[in-house]
N, C-alpha and C positions, 0 to 999 in steps of 0.2 A: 808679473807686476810691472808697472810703469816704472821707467827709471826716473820720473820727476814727478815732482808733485800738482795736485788737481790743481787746475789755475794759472801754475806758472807755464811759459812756453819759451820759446829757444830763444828767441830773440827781444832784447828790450824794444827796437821800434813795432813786431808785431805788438808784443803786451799791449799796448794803448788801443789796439783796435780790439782786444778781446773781450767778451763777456764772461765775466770767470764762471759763475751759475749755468751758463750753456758749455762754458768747456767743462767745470766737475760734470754736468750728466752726461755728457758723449763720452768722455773718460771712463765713466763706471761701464755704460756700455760695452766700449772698450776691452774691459777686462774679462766680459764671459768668452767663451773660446767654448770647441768642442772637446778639449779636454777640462775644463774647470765650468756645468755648466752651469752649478747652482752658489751663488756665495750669500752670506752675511752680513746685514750692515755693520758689525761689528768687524769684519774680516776686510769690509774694505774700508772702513774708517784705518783701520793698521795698513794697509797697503798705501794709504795717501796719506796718511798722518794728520788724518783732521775730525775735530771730534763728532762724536755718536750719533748728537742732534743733527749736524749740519748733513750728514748722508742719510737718517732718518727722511728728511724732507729732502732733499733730492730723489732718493729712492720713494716716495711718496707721491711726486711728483710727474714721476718716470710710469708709477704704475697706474695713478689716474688717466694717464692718454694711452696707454696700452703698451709701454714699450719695455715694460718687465712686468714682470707676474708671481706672487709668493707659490715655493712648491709645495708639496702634499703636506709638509707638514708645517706648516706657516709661517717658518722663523726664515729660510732662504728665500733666492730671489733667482728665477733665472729668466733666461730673454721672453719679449712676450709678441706677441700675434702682430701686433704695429710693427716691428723691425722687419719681421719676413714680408711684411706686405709693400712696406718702404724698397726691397731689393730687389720682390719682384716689377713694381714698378721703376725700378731703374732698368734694371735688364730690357723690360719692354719698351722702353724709352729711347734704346741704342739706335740710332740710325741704320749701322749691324741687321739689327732683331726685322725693323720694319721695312728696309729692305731682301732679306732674305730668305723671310716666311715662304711668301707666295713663292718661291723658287723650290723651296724646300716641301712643299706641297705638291707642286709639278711631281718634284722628282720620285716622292712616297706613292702618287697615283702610276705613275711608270714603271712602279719597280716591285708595288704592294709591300713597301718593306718600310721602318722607322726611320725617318729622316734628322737628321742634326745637325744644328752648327754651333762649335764649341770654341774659344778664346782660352788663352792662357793667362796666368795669373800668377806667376813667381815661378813654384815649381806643382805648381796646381794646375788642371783644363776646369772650366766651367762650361755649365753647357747653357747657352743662351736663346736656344728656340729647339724645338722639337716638335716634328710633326710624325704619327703611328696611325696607322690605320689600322681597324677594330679587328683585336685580338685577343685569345685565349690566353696570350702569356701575357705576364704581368712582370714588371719592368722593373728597375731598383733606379731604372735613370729617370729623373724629371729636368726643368728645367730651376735651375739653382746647383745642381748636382757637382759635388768635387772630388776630384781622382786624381791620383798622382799621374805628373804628366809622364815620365821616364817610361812607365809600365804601360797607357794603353796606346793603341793607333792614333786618337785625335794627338797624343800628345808628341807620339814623335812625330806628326807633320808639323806643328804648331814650334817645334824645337828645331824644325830642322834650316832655318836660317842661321842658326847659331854658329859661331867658330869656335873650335877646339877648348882655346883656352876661356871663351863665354859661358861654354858645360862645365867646364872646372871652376868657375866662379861659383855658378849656381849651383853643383854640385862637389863643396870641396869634401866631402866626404872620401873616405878609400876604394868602400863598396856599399852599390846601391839596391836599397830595400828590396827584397824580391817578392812577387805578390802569384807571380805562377814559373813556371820551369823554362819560359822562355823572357822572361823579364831579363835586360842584359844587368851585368852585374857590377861594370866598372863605366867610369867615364868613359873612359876610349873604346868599348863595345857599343856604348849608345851613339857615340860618335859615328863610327863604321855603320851603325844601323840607320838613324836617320839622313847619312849623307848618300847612300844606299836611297832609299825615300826620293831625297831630292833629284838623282840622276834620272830615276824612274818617271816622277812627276805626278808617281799617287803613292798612297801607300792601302795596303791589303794584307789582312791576315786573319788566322783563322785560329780561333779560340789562344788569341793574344793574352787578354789580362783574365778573361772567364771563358773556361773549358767548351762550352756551349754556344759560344756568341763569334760570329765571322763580323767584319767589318771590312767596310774600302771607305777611305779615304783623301781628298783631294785639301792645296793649301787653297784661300783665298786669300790674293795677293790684296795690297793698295797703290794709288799710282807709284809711287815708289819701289813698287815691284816688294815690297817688306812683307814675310807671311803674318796676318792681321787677323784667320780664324781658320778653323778646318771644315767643310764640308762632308758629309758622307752620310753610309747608310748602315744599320747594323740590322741581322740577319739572327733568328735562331732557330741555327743550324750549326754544325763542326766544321761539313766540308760545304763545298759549293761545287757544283758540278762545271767544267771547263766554259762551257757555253755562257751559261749561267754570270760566269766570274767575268766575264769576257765582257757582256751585255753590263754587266752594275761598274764594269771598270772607265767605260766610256760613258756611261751615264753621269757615273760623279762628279767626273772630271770636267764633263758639260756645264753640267749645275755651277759647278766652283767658277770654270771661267766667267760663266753669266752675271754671277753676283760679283767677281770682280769688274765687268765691264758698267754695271751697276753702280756703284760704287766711286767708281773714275766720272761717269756721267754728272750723275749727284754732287759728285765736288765741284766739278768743272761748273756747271751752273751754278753753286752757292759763289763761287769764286765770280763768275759772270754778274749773279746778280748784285755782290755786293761794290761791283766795278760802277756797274748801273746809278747804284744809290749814293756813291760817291760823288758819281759826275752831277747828278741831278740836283744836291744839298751845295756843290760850290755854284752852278747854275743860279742859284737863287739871288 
């Protein structure tokens, strides 16, 4: 439940720019999660304190353009086909995504294996593009997909700029979830495990978060040298044979630099062009 109510927001000089009517609907939005995913107008009329009519017609509102939907039995509400269509065009929108497709293409025809690049998100990996070449198995990853980062490979390259006490923030917990036998269990094992990672310059393992699935993994830096996504491939298979690991470990590691030299390019030009369009508007 929100800690404040629909409408108001934190600051008196924001209020004056806000639309309350567009903030109660992105608010109710707001509220589905994947653990609560159906509610009531009545259930969120008590969560915002505002009466029955006024989320009726929000909620009416919401599900004329598609962004909630009544579930099976008509009285609830959960999210509708407009939000997910909203996030996958954000994702596809990432400079990220459109820069690193076509790398991540390259590397899936090189390697015959699924290619990915995934971002993190608090203590969440998101996967932001994905390229599989046609296969009999059938995958549980898409692109919007979220995984705890602690447990798999994208997550500990994507964690592994972190300092000690940065994993202790994000993780104050004592001990952390465990999702297979090799999941570490405390802060300071994921520490030792991702910093491990970083000395190496990829990371690789084999039936890490599911029993069945090998992966290797490369950071994609920013100028900054800051890890900004992870690159890699995942494989289904347990082991990989020496050769094998050898050939996908210098591949990804390829791919990752690419997209980071990519990257550096792209900015350096925006950054050029918008030097350009400066000089030319005082020119005038």
């Amino acid at each position: 439940m929100n800690d404040k109510t629909l409408g108001m927001s934190d600051t008196d000089g924001a209020d004056r720019y806000n639309v309350p009517a567009l903030e109660r609907g992105l608010n109710i939005l707001c509220e589905f999660n994947r653990e609560t995913q159906v509610l009531t107008a009545p259930e969120l009329a008590r969560r915002f304190r505002l009466p029955r009519s006024t989320v009726f017609r929000l909620l009416a509102t919401l599900e004329s353009m598609g962004f909630v939907e009544r579930d099976d039995g008509g009285r609830g509400y959960r999210l509708g086909l407009a939000v997910l269509r909203l996030g996958f065009e954000y994702l596809a929108s990432l400079p990220l995504n459109e820069l690193g497709r076509p790398v991540l293409e390259r590397l899936s025809a090189a390697t015959g294996q699924a290619c990915n690049l995934v971002v993190r998100d608090g203590r969440f990996i998101v996967y932001v593009a994905r390229v599989a070449p046609p296969s009999p198995f059938v995958s549980a990853v898409s692109v919007g997909t979220r995984l705890p980062a602690h447990a798999t490979v994208f997550g500990r390259v994507l964690l592994s700029d972190l300092s000690l006490p940065q994993l202790r923030e994000l993780y104050p917990e004592s001990s952390l979830e465990a999702f297979s036998p090799d999941t570490p269990r405390t802060v300071a094992d994921l520490f030792d495990l991702v910093q491990a990672d970083l000395q190496r310059g990829h990371t690789i393992s084999e039936g890490f978060f599911e029993a069945s699935i090998s992966t290797v993994a490369a950071p994609v830096h920013d100028v900054a040298g800051r890890v900004v996504a992870a690159l890699g491939l995942t494989m289904n298979a347990s082991h990989m044979d020496p050769a094998q690991q050898q050939d996908f470990v210098l591949r990804v590691r390829a791919a990752a630099d690419e997209l980071s030299g990519l990257m550096h390019h792209a900015l350096t030009t925006s950054a050029r062009n918008v030097v350009a369009l400066r000089g030319a508007g005082s020119a005038r």
